[in-house]
C-alpha positions as CSV (number, residue, x, y, z in Angstrom):
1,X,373.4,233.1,19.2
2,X,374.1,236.8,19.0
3,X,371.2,239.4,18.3
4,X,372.3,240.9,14.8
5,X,370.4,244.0,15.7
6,X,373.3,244.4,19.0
7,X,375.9,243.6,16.2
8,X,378.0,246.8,15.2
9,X,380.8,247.4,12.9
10,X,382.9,247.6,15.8
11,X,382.0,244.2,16.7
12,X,382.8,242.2,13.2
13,X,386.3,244.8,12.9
14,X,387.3,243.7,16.6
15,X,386.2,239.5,15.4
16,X,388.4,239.8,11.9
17,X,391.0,241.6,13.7
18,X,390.7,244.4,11.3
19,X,390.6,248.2,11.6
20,X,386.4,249.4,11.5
21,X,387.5,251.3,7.9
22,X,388.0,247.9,6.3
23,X,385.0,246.4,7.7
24,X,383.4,249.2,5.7
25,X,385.7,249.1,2.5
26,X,384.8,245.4,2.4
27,X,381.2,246.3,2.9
28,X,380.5,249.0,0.3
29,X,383.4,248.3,-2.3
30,X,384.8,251.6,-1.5
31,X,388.3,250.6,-2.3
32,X,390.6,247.7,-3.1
33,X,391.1,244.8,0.2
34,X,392.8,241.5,-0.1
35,X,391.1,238.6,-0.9
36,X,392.3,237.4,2.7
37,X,390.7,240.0,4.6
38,X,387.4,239.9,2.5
39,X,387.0,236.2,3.8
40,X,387.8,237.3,7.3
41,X,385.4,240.0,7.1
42,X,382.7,237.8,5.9
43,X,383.7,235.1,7.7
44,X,382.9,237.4,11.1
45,X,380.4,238.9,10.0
46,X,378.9,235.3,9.5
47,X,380.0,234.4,13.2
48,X,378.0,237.1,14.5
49,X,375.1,236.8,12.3
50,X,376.0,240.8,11.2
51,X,373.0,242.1,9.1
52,X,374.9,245.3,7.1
53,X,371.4,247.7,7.1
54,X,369.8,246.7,10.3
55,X,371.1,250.0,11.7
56,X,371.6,252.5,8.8
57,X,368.2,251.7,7.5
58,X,366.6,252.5,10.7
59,X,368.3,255.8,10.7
60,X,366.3,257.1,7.6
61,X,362.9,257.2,6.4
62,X,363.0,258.0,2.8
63,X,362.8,254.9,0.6
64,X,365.5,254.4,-1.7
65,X,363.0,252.9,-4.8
66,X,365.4,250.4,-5.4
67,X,364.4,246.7,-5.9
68,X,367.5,244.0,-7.1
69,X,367.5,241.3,-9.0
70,X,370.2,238.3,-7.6
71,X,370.4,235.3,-10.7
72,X,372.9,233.3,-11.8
73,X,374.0,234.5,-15.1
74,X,376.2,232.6,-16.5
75,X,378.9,233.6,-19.8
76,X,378.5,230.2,-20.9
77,X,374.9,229.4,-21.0
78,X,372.3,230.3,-23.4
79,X,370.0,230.2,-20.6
80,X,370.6,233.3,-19.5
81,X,367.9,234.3,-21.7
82,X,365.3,232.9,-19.4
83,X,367.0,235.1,-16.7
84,X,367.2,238.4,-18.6
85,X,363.8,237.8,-20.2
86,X,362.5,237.8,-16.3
87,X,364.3,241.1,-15.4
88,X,362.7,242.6,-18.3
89,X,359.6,241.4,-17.2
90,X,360.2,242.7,-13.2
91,X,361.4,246.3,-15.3
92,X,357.9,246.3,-16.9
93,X,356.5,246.5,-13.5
94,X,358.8,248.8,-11.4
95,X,359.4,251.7,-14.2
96,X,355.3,251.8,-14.3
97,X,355.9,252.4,-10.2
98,X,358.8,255.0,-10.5
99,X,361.4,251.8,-8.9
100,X,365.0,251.0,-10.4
101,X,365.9,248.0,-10.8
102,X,369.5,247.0,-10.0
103,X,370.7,243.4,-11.7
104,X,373.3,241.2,-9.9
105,X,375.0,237.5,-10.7
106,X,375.0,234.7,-8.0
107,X,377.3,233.1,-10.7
108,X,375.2,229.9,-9.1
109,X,378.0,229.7,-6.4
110,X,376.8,229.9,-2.8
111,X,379.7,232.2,-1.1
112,X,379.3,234.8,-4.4
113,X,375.9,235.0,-3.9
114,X,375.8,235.4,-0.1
115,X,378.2,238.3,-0.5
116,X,376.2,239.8,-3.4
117,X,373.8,239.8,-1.1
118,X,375.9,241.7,2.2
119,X,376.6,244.3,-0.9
120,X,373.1,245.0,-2.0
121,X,371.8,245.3,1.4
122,X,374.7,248.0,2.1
123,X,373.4,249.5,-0.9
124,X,369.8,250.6,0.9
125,X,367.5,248.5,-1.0
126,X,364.1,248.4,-0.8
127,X,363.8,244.7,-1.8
128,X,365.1,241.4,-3.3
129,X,363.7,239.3,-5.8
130,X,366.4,236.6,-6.1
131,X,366.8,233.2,-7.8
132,X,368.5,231.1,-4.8
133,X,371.7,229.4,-6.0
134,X,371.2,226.8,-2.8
135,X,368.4,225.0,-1.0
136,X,370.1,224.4,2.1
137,X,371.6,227.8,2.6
138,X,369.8,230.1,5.7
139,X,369.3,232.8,3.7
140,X,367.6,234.4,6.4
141,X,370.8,234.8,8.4
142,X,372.4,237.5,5.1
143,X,368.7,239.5,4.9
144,X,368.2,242.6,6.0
145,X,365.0,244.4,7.2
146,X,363.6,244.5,3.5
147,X,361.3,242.2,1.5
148,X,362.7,239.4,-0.2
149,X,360.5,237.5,-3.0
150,X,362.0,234.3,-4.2
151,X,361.7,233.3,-7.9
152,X,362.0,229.6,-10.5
153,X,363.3,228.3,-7.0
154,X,362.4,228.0,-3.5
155,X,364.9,227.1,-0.6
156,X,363.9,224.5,1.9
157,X,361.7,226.1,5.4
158,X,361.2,229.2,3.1
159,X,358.3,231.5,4.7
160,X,358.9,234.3,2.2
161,X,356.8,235.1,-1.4
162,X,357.7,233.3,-4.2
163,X,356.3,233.0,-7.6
164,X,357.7,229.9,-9.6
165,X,356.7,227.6,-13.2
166,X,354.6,224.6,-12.5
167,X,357.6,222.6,-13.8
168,X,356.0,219.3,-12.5
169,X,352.8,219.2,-14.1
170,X,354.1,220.1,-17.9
171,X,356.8,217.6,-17.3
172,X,354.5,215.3,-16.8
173,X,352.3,216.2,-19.7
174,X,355.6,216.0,-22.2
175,X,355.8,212.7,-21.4
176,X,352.5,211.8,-21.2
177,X,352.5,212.8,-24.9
178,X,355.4,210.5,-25.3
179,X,353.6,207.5,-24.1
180,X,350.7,208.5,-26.1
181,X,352.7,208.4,-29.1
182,X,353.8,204.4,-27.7
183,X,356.8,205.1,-26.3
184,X,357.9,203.0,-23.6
185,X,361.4,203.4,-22.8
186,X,361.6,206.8,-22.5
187,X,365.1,208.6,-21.2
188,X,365.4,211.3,-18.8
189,X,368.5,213.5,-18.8
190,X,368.9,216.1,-16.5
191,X,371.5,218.4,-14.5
192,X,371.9,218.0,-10.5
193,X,368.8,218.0,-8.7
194,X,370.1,220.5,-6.4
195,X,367.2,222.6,-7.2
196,X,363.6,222.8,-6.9
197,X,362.9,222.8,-10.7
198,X,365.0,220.0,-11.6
199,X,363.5,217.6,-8.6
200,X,360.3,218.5,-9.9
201,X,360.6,218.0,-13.4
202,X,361.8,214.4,-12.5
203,X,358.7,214.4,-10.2
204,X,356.5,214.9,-13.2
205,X,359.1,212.4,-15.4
206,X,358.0,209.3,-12.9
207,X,354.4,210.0,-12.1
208,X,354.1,210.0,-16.4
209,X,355.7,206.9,-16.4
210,X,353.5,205.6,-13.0
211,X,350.6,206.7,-14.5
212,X,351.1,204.7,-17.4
213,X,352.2,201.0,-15.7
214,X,355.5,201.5,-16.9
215,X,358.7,201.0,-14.5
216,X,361.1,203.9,-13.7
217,X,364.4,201.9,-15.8
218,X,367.4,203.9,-13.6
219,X,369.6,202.7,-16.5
220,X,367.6,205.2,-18.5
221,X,368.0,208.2,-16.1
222,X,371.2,209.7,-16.5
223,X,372.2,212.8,-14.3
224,X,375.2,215.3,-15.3
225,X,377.0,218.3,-15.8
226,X,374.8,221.2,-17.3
227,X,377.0,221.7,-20.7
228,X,376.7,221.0,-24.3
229,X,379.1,218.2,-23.9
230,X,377.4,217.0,-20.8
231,X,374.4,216.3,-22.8
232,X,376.7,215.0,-26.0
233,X,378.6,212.3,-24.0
234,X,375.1,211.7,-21.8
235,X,373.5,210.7,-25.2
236,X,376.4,208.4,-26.8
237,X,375.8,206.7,-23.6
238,X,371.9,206.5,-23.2
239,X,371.7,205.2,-26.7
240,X,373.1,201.6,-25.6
241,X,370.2,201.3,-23.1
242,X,367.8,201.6,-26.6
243,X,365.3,204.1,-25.6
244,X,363.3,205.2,-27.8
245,X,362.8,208.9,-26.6
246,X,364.7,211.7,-24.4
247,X,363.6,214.0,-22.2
248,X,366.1,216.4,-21.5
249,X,365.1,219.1,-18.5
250,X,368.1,221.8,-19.4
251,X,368.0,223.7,-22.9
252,X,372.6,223.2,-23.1
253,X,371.8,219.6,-22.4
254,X,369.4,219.4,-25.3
255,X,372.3,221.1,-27.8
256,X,374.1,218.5,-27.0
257,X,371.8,216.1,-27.4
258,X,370.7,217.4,-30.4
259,X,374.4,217.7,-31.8
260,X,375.4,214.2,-31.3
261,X,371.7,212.8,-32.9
262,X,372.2,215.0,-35.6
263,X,376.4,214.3,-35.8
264,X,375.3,210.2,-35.9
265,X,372.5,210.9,-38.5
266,X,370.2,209.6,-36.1
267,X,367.0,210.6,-37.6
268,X,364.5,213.0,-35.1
269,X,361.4,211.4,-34.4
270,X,361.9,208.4,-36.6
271,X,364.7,206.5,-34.5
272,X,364.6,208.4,-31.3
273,X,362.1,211.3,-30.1
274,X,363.0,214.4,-28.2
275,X,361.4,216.9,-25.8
276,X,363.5,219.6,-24.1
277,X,363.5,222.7,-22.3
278,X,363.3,225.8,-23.3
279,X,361.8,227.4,-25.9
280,X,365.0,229.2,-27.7
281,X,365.4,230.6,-31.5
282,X,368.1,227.2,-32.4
283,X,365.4,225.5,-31.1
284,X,363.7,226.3,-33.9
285,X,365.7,225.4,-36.6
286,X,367.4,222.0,-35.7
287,X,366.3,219.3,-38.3
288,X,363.5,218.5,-37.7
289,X,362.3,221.6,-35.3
290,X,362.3,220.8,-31.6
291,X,359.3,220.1,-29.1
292,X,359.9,222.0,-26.3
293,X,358.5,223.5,-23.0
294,X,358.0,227.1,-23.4
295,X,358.7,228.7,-19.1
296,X,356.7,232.0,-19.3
297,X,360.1,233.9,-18.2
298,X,358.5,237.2,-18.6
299,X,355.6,237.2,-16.7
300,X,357.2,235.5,-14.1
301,X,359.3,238.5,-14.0
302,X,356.4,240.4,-13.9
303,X,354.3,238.7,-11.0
304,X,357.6,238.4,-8.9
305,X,357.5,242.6,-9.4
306,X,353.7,243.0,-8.1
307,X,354.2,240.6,-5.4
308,X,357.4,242.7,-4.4
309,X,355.4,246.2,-4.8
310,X,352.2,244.8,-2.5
311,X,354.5,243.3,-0.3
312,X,356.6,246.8,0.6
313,X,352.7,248.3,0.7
314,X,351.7,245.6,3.1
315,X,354.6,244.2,5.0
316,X,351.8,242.3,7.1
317,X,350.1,240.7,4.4
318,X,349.8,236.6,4.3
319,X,352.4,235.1,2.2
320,X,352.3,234.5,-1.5
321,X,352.4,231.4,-3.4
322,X,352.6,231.5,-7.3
323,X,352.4,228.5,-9.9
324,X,352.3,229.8,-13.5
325,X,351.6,227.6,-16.1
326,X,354.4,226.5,-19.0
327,X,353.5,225.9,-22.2
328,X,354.4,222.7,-24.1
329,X,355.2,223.7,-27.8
330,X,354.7,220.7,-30.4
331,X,357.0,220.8,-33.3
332,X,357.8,217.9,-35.4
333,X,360.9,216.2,-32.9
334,X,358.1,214.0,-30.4
């Protein structure tokens, strides 16, 4: 494997076959290049495991106080509060420590957000808090020589910070309620468990359901598309296995959920139950108002920022773990 630190812009420019000026064009966004010669680009700098700062950044000594932000930010998804309600939370922090912050989408796509991550390391930064879009990608390979603090997920072999909910352990107490209330067929719907907050809310599902002496029924686990439809055409389906309660891990899943109950004049808790994530203003106002699992987006923001600021401080210091507790809101839909 080539040493990255060896690697120069010569190198990738000779491996795509381009000119050194496009190499740098593609790099900093200085002016327009092909869509064809971006991926070439990227695609050598990938071959040779290129790191964009390794050498500029060695070349200064005056800290940019600059710390980004990488999420997925989606136009379609009301979740994106969760995400902006985070940065606000990291802003708190870094304006009380003279830092900028600089926001950037992943768009949840795993080329997008390694090349948002080539750009903001071109850019000089002084650190990464990022939301991975992947667990299998080796994020280590696109890092520079700054801090990275990882944040709601963690990638698989991670050594790095990383402050994330406890999604497990208020899963399990939302269903756990669920029992209590003598529910026994009680449906999970969830998007792909690509990520580690979605395999561990289904962690916390099962071991409710363990707990309890009651069977994990796979024909009331249903898996989709994270989308108000999703969710819609998940429930028209679910409702033929008769449960008598849904858990639903994604807030869009749970409008659709809520949408066809409420469409069918299924009546909320009487017929079915319902528990969701997150904690949103329609939440709120559905008929009857909806139980849900409050994430404490803010301060997870927040923590990610002071792990971030002690970890430029004290780039020796032993790794950070951090589990913050969610909050399970009762309304009058469980």
């Amino acid at each position: 494997m080539n040493d990255s630190k060896n690697i120069s812009i010569k190198d990738v420019a000779k491996h795509a076959n381009v000119s050194t000026a496009t190499v740098s064009h593609v790099i900093n966004g200085t002016r327009f290049v092909s869509e064809e010669t971006k991926r070439k680009v990227h695609q050598a700098m990938d071959d040779l495991n290129y790191r964009i700062n390794s050498v500029a950044r060695s070349l200064r000594s005056r800290k940019s106080h600059v710390i980004a932000f990488l999420a997925p930010i989606l136009a379609s998804e009301t979740s994106n509060y969760f995400f902006m309600s985070v940065a606000a939370g990291i802003q708190s922090v870094l304006k009380q420590h003279q830092y900028h912050l600089v926001l950037s989408d992943s768009h949840e796509e795993e080329q997008f957000e390694s090349n948002e991550i080539r750009m903001l390391g071109s850019q000089m930064i002084d650190g990464l808090i990022m939301a991975p879009a992947s667990r299998e990608l080796d994020y280590e390979r696109l890092f520079g020589d700054y801090p990275v603090v990882y944040l709601d997920r963690v990638p698989n072999n991670s050594y790095r910070d990383f402050v994330v909910v406890d999604n497990k352990t208020v899963s399990k107490e939302a269903v756990q309620m669920l029992i209590g209330n003598g529910h026994k067929r009680i449906a999970y719907i969830s998007g792909p468990h690509t990520l580690t907050t979605t395999e561990e809310r289904h962690a916390g599902y099962l071991e409710a359901l363990s707990e309890a002496g009651l069977a994990a029924d796979s024909e009331l686990i249903s898996i989709g598309e994270v989308s108000l439809n999703s969710g819609y055409k998940i429930t028209e389906s679910l409702l033929k296995q008769q449960p008598t309660a849904i858990f639903v891990t994604d807030n869009v899943m749970a409008m659709g959920v809520m949408f066809y109950l409420q469409e069918k004049k299924i009546s909320v808790p009487e017929q079915i139950a319902v528990i969701a994530y997150d904690e949103f203003q329609w939440t709120r106002i559905t008929s009857p108002p909806l139980t849900v699992i409050e994430q404490p987006a803010f301060e997870l923001g927040v923590k990610a920022a002071e792990v971030m600021l002690e970890r430029i401080d004290d780039p020796e210091a032993p790794m950070q773990e951090h589990r913050l507790t969610a909050n399970l809101i009762v309304r009058h839909s469980s």
